[in-house]
C-alpha positions in Angstrom: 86.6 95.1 129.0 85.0 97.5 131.8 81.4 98.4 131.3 82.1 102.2 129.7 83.5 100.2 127.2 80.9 98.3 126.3 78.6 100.2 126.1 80.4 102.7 123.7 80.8 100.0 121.3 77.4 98.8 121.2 76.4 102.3 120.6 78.4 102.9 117.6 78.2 99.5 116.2 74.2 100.1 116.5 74.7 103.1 114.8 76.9 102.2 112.5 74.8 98.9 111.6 71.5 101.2 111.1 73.4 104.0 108.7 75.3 100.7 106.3 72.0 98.9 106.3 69.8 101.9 105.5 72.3 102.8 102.3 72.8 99.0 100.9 69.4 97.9 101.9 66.9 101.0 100.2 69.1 102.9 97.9 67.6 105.6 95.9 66.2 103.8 92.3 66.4 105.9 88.9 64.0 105.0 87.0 63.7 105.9 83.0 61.8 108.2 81.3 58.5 106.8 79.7 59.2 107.8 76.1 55.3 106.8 75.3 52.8 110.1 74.2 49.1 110.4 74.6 46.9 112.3 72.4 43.4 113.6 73.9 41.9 111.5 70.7 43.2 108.5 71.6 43.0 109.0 75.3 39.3 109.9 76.4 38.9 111.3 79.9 37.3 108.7 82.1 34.1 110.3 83.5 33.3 111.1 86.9 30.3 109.5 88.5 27.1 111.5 89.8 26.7 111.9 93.9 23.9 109.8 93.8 24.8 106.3 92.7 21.7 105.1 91.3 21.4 108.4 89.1 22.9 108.1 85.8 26.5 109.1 85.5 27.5 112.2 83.7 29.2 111.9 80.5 31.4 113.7 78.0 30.7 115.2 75.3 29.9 112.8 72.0 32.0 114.7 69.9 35.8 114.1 69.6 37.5 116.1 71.8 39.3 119.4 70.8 43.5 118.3 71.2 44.9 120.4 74.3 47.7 121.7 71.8 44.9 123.6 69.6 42.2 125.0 71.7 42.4 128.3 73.1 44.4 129.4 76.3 44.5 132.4 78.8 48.0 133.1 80.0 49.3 133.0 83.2 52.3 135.5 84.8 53.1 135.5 88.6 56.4 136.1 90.2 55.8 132.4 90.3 54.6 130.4 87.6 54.5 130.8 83.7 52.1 129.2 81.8 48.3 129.1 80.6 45.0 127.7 81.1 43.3 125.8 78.6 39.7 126.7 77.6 39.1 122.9 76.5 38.4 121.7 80.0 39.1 124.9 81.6 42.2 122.6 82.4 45.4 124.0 84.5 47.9 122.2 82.2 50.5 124.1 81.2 52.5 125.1 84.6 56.0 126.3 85.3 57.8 126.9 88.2 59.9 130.0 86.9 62.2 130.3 90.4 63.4 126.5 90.0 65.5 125.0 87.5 66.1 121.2 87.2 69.8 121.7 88.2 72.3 124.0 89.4 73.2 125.1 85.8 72.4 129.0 85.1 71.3 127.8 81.5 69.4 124.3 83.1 65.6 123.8 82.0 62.6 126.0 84.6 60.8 123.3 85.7 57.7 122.0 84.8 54.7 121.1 87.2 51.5 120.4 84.9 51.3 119.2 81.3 49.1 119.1 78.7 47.4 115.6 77.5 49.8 114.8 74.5 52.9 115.1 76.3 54.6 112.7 78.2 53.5 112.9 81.4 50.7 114.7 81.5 49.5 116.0 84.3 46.5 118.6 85.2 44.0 119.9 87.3 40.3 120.4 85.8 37.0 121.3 87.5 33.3 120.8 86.6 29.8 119.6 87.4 28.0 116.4 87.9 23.8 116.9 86.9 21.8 115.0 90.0 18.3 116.9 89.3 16.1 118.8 86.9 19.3 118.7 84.4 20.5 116.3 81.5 23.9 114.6 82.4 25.4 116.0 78.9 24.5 119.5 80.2 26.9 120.3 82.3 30.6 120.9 82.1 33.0 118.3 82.3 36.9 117.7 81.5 36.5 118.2 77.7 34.1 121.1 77.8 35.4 123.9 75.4 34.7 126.9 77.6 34.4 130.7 76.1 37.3 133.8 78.0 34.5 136.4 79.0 36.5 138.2 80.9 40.1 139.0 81.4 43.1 138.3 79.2 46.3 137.4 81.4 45.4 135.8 85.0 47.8 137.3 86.9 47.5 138.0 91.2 46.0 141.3 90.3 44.0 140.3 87.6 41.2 137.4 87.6 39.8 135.4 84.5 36.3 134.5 84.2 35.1 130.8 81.5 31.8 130.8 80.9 29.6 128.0 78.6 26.2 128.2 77.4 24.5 124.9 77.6 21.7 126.2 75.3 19.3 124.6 77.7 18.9 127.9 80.0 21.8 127.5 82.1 24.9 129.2 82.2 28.6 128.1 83.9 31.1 130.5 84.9 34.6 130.0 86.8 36.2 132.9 87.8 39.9 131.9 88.5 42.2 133.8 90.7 45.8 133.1 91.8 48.1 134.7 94.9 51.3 135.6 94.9 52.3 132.2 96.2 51.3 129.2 95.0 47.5 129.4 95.4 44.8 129.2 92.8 41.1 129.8 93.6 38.0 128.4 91.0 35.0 130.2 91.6 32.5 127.9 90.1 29.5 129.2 89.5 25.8 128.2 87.5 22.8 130.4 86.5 19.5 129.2 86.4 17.6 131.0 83.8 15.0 128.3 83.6 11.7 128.3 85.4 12.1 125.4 87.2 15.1 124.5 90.2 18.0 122.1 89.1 20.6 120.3 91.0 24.7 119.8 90.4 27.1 119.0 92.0 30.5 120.8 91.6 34.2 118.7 91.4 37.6 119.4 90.6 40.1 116.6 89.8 43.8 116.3 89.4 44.6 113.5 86.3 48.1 112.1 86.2 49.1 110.3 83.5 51.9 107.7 84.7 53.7 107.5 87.5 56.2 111.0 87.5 59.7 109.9 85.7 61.7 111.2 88.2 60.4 109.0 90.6 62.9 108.7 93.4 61.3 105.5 95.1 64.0 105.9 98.5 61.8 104.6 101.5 62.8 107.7 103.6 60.2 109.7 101.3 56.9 110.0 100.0 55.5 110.3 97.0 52.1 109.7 95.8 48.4 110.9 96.8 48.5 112.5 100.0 45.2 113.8 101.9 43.6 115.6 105.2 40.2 113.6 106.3 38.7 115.4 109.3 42.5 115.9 111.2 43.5 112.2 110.1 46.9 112.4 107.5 46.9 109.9 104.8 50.3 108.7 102.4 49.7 106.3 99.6 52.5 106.2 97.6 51.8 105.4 93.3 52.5 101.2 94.2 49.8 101.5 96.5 47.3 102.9 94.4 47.3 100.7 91.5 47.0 97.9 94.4 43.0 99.3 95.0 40.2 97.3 94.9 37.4 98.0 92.4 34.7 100.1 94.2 31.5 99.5 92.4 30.2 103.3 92.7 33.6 105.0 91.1 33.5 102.0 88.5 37.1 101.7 88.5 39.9 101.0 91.3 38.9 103.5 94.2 39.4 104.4 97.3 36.9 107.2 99.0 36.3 109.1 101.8 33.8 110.8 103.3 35.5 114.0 104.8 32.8 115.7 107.3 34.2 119.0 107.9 38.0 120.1 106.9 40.4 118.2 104.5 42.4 118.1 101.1 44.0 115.7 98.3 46.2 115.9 96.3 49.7 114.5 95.0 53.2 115.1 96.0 56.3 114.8 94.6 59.9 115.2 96.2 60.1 118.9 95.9 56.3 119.9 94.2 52.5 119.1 95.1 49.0 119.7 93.8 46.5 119.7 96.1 42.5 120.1 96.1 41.1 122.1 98.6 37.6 123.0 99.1 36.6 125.2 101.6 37.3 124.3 105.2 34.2 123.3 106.9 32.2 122.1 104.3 31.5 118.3 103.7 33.0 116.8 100.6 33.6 113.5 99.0 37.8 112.3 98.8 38.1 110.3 96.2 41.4 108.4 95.2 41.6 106.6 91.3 43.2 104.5 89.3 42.3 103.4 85.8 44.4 100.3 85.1 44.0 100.1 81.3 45.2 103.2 80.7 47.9 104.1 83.5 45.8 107.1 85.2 46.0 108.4 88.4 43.3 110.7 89.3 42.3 112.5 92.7 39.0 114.6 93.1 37.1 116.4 95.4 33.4 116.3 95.0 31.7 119.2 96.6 27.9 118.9 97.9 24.8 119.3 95.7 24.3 123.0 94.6 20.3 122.9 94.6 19.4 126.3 92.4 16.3 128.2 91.9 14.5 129.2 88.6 16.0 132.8 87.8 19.2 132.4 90.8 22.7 131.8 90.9 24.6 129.3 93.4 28.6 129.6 93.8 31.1 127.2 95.3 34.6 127.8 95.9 37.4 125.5 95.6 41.4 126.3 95.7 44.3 124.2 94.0 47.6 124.8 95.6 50.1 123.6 92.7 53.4 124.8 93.3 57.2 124.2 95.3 56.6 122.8 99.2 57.7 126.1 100.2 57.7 125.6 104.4 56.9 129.4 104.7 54.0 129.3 102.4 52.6 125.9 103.5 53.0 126.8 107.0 51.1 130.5 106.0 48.0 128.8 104.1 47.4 126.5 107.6 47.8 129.5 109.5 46.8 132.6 107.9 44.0 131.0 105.8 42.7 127.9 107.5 44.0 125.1 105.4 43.7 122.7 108.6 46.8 120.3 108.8 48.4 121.6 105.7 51.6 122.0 107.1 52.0 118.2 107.2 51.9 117.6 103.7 55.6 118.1 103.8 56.6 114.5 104.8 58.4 114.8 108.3 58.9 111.6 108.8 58.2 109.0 112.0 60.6 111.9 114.2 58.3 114.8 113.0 57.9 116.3 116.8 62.2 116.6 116.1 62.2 117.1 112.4 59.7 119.8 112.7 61.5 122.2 115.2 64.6 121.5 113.6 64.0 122.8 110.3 61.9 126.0 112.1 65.0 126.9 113.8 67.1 126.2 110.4 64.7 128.7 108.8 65.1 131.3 111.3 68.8 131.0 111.5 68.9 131.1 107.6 66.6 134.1 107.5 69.1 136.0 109.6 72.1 134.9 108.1 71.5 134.4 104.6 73.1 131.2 103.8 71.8 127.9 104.5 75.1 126.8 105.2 76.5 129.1 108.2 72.7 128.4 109.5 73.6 124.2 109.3 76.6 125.1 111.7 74.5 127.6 113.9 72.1 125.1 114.0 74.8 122.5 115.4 76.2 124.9 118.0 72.6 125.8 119.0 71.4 122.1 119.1 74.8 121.3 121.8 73.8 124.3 123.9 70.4 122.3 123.8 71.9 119.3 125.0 75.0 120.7 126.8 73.5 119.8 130.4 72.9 116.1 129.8 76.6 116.2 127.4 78.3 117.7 130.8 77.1 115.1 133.1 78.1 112.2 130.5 81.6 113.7 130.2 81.9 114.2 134.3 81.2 110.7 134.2 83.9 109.8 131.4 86.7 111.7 133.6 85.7 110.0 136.5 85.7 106.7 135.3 89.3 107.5 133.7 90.0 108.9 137.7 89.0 105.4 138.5 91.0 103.6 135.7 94.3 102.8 138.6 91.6 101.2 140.8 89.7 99.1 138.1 93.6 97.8 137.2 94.4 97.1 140.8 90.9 95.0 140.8 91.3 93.2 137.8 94.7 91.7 139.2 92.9 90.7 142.5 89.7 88.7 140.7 91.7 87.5 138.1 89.1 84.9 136.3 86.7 85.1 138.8 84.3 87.5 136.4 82.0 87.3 139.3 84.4 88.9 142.0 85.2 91.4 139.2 82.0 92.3 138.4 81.2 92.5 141.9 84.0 94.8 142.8 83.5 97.4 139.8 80.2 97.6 140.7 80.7 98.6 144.3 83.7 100.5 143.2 81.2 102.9 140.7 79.2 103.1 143.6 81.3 103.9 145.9 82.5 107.2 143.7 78.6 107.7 142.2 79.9 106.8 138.9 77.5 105.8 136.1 79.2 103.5 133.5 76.3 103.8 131.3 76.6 107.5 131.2 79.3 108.0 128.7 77.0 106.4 126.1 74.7 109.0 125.8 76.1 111.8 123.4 76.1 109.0 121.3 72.6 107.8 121.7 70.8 111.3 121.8 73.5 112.1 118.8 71.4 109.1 116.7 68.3 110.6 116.8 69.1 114.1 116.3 71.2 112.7 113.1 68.9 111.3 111.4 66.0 113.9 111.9 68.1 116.0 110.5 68.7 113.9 107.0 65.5 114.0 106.5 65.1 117.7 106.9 68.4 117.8 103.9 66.3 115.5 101.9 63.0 116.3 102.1 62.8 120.5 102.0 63.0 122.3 99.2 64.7 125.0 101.0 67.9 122.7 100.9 67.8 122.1 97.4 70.0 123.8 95.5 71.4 125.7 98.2 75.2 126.9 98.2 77.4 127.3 100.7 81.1 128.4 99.8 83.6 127.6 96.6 82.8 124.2 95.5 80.1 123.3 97.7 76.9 125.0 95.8 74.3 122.5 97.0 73.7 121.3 100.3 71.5 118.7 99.4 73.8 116.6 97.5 76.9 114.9 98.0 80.5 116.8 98.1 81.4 117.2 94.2 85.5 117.4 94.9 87.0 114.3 94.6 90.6 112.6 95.0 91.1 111.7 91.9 91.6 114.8 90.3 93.1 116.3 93.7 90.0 118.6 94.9 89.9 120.3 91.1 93.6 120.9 90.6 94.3 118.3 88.3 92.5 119.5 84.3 90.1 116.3 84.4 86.3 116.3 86.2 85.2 113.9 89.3 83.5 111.1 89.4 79.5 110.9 88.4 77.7 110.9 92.0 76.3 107.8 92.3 79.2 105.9 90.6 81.5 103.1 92.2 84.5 105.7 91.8 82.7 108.3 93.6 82.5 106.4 96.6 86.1 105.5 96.8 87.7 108.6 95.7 85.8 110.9 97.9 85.7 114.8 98.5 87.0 117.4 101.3 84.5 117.3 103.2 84.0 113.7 103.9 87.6 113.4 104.3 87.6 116.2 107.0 84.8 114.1 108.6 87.0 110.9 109.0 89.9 113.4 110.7 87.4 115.2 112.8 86.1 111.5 114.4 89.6 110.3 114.1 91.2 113.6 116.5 88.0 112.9 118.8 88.9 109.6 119.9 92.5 110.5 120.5 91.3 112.6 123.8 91.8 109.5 125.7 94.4 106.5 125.1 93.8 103.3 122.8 92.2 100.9 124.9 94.7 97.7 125.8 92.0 94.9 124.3 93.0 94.6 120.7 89.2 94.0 119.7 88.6 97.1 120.7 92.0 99.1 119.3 90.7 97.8 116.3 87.6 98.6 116.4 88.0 102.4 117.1 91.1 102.3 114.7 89.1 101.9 111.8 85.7 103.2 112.8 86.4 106.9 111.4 87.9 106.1 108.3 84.9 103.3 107.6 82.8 106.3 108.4 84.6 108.7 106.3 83.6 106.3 102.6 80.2 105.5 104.3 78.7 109.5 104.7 81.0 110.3 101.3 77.8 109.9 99.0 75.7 111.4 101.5 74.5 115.3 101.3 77.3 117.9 102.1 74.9 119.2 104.7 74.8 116.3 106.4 78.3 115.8 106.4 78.7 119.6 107.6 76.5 119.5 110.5 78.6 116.1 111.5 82.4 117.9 111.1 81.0 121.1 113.3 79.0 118.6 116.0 82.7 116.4 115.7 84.6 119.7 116.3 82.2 121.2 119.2 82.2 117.7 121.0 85.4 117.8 121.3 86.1 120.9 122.5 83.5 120.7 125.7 84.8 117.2 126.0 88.5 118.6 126.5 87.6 121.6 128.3 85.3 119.3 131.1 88.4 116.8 131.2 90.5 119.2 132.5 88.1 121.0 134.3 88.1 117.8 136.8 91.4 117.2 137.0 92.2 114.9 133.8 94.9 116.0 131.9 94.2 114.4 128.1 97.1 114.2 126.1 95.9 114.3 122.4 99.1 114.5 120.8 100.6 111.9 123.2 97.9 109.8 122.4 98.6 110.3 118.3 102.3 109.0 119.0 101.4 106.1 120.8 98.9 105.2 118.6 101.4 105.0 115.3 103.7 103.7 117.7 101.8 100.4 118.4 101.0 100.4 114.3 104.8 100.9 113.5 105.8 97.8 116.5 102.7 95.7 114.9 104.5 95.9 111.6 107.7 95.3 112.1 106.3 92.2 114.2 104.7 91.2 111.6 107.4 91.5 109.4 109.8 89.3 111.3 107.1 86.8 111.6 106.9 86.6 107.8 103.4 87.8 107.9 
């Protein structure tokens, strides 16, 4: 077996070793629906400790707290969301994301970001005060604070809403909250001082989420959990990993906080959503990371410096809660446009983010001007080959020379005989000789690895991919080819296979099937090779491939028929372009040939 040879082999098998144990070893974990409900009586908000931890720590009210279901709300209507505000709290808790639907039905449920305390999974965002000076602890605002609508009536992007509440103690709290067009929400928090002596607070907002999320997908290749900016430094604890915290004795619960000196955020992400915390960048603020083991909550916060206020003034601080899709566009416009440093890599990019990032980019662009994500997948695979089109041409110079060289290696091979020194001796000086490198015609397959995979992430990580169509049956990129065999591509009045399911992988769909063809035509550019390890090796390799990427997302399985397609049309034309003269259909014959001798051999042999 000559070098060339080899190192082909080891190549694939590498590759082929990495994609079987990725799927068998981590695959993606469904995990039940917690059918258990909380009710704000039974569930008390845990309460959030003052700045200075010898002061005493805030409380909540004494008084039962009002159920989310029956206090007041203030609507909210963006091309966005639908949904309201709660005045108990002045909570964000009732959120939905009117553009997305939980699946490609037209009559599917919108989904749902936040919920109210009461129904499974509750999750919300809440903001208050902490006293530290010249104020009682149960004077101040906290989660379960009923706060009074004194102005506005609908928060919309043109039209803020201001709370207010009257501590009867000569201060007054307002939050004016305003939303963009996006996915941006900004809480104005604000406290009057209409004492005669200064007080001190200090202002917070918190995300509370009640459980882990029930559609928890738990596949290693993504993140979900809290994620957070400190000071330019990315940080990704997924839900395990958080109920794994020790006890910090100033949060008085499982904690884990950080100092942030000048820019940062928190927050939590999901596969396709996040809520994140962001005060203003610039200013010092506390990062704080909970879990309260008793009762199954996860909580994030961002505690703001201490707002010292004069008798007769009025101090403001400004915090913004993105809670919406992980639009790339709108992420990558917040970092940019409005200073949300590092924001960009809340999307989960993965170990290859410096390929993963300029990959999606150009998929973007190429989508914006096209208009389906789709065609852009196989501009995107014709552009990415131009890319690497000079390092492809001098791997397949190399391939034609070596087959130039094939007559030579035979003659050589019949002089060493078994003397594997003489012949390794000889093929070396024989690739030098004709500046041949045997090593050469390994790499499309090597920079093909890297470029594969960075791209499966991009599929499976960005919501842009979700959901998207391409043509007839194919109607979301993100998920596996829905035709099937076994009702012959739709034709036959019965539906496919669940995805997922033992029959889906065996009976699987067009375009995994065009996959196994397009690998299987590739190979037949040059003959079989004469050591039978190897015929059998490359015999099977595109048909074991074909089953393997069947479950795997039709845009991944697109990009690898149009990069199948390409390489073998550069691959022909540069073979001929030096003289080699590949006979693909030749090659075809002799292949079922050999299969239809092997048989019959078999066949006389009783086997």
């Amino acid at each position: 077996m000559d070098d060339q040879n080899k190192n082909l082999i080891l190549a694939t098998v590498l590759s082929f070793a990495v994609i079987v144990g990725w799927t068998t070893l981590f695959p993606p974990e469904e995990l039940p629906v917690d059918p258990t409900t909380e009710t704000a009586q039974t569930l008390e908000d845990p309460t959030l400790p003052t700045a200075d931890p010898v002061a005493p720590a805030a409380t909540t009210p004494t008084e039962a707290p009002e159920p989310a279901s029956q206090a007041p709300r203030v609507a909210i209507e963006t091309s966005e969301f639908s949904g309201s505000i709660s005045l108990l709290g002045g909570r964000i808790d009732d959120l939905a994301l009117t553009n997305y639907r939980e699946t490609i039905d037209e009559d599917a449920a919108i989904v749902r970001l936040l919920k109210p305390v009461g129904e499974p999974g509750a999750y919300f965002a809440s903001f208050g005060w902490t006293a530290t000076d010249g104020i009682d602890p149960t004077a101040v605002p906290g989660p379960d604070t009923l706060w009074s609508l004194e102005s506005g009536d609908t928060l919309t992007p043109s039209n803020p809403v201001t709370l207010s509440w009257d501590n009867g103690a000569g201060q007054i709290f307002r939050t004016e909250i305003s939303v963009d067009d996006a996915f941006m929400f900004t809480f104005a928090q604000s406290i009057e001082n209409a004492t005669s002596s200064p007080i001190a607070a200090r202002p917070y907002g918190l995300l509370r989420r009640h459980g882990e999320p029930a559609d928890l997908k738990n596949f290693f290749i993504l993140h979900e959990g809290m994620v957070r900016m400190t000071d330019g430094e990315l940080e990704e604890t997924g839900y395990d990993d958080i109920t794994e915290y020790a006890v910090d004795p100033r949060e008085r619960t499982q904690a884990e906080r950080l100092d942030v000196t000048e820019s940062g955020w928190i927050g939590y992400t999901d596969h396709y959503w996040m809520t994140t915390l962001i005060p203003d960048q610039g200013t010092p603020f506390r990062s704080t990371s909970k879990y309260f083991d008793s009762r199954d909550l996860f909580q994030a916060e961002a505690v703001m410096p201490i707002e010292t206020v004069a008798a007769g003034d009025t101090a403001t601080v400004t915090t913004r809660l993105f809670a919406g899709a992980k639009e790339w566009e709108a992420i990558r416009d917040y970092e940019e446009q409005e200073g949300v440093v590092g924001f960009l890599d809340s999307i989960d990019w993965g170990w290859f983010f410096f390929l993963t990032k300029p990959i999606f980019a150009l998929l973007h662009y190429l989508n914006i001007f096209i208009g389906n994500m789709g065609w852009s997948i196989l501009a995107l695979t014709v552009t990415l080959k131009i890319i690497v089109l000079p390092l492809a041409y001098k791997s397949y110079v190399s391939m034609a020379k070596m087959k130039e060289l094939q007559p030579e290696m035979e003659k050589l091979k019949e002089r060493a005989g078994d003397d594997k020194q003489a012949m390794q001796q000889g093929m070396m000086k024989l690739y030098k000789d004709n500046k041949v490198n045997p090593a050469a015609g390994c790499l499309p397959i090597l920079l093909q690895i890297p470029i594969f995979f960075s791209l499966y992430k991009v599929i499976f990580v960005t919501i842009e991919l979700r959901h998207a169509p391409w043509i007839g049956w194919i109607k979301d990129l993100s998920a596996p080819d829905p035709s099937s065999l076994i009702n012959l591509f739709g034709l036959l009045p019965f539906a496919a296979p669940e995805p997922g399911s033992i029959l889906s992988l065996i009976f699987i769909g067009i375009l995994p099937i065009m996959l196994g063809v397009s690998m299987w035509l590739q190979q037949k550019l040059n003959p079989a090779p004469t050591d039978p390890t190897q015929q059998m090796i490359f015999a099977w390799m595109p048909w074991v491939f074909m089953f393997m990427l069947g479950s795997f997302a039709s845009g991944l399985v697109l990009y690898w028929i149009a990069n199948n397609i390409i390489t073998f049309t550069q691959q022909y034309a540069i073979m001929r372009s030096h003289g080699a003269k590949p006979d693909v259909f030749g090659n075809i014959k002799s292949s079922l040939k050999k299969r239809s001798a092997t048989a019959e051999t078999d066949k006389k042999e009783g086997k």
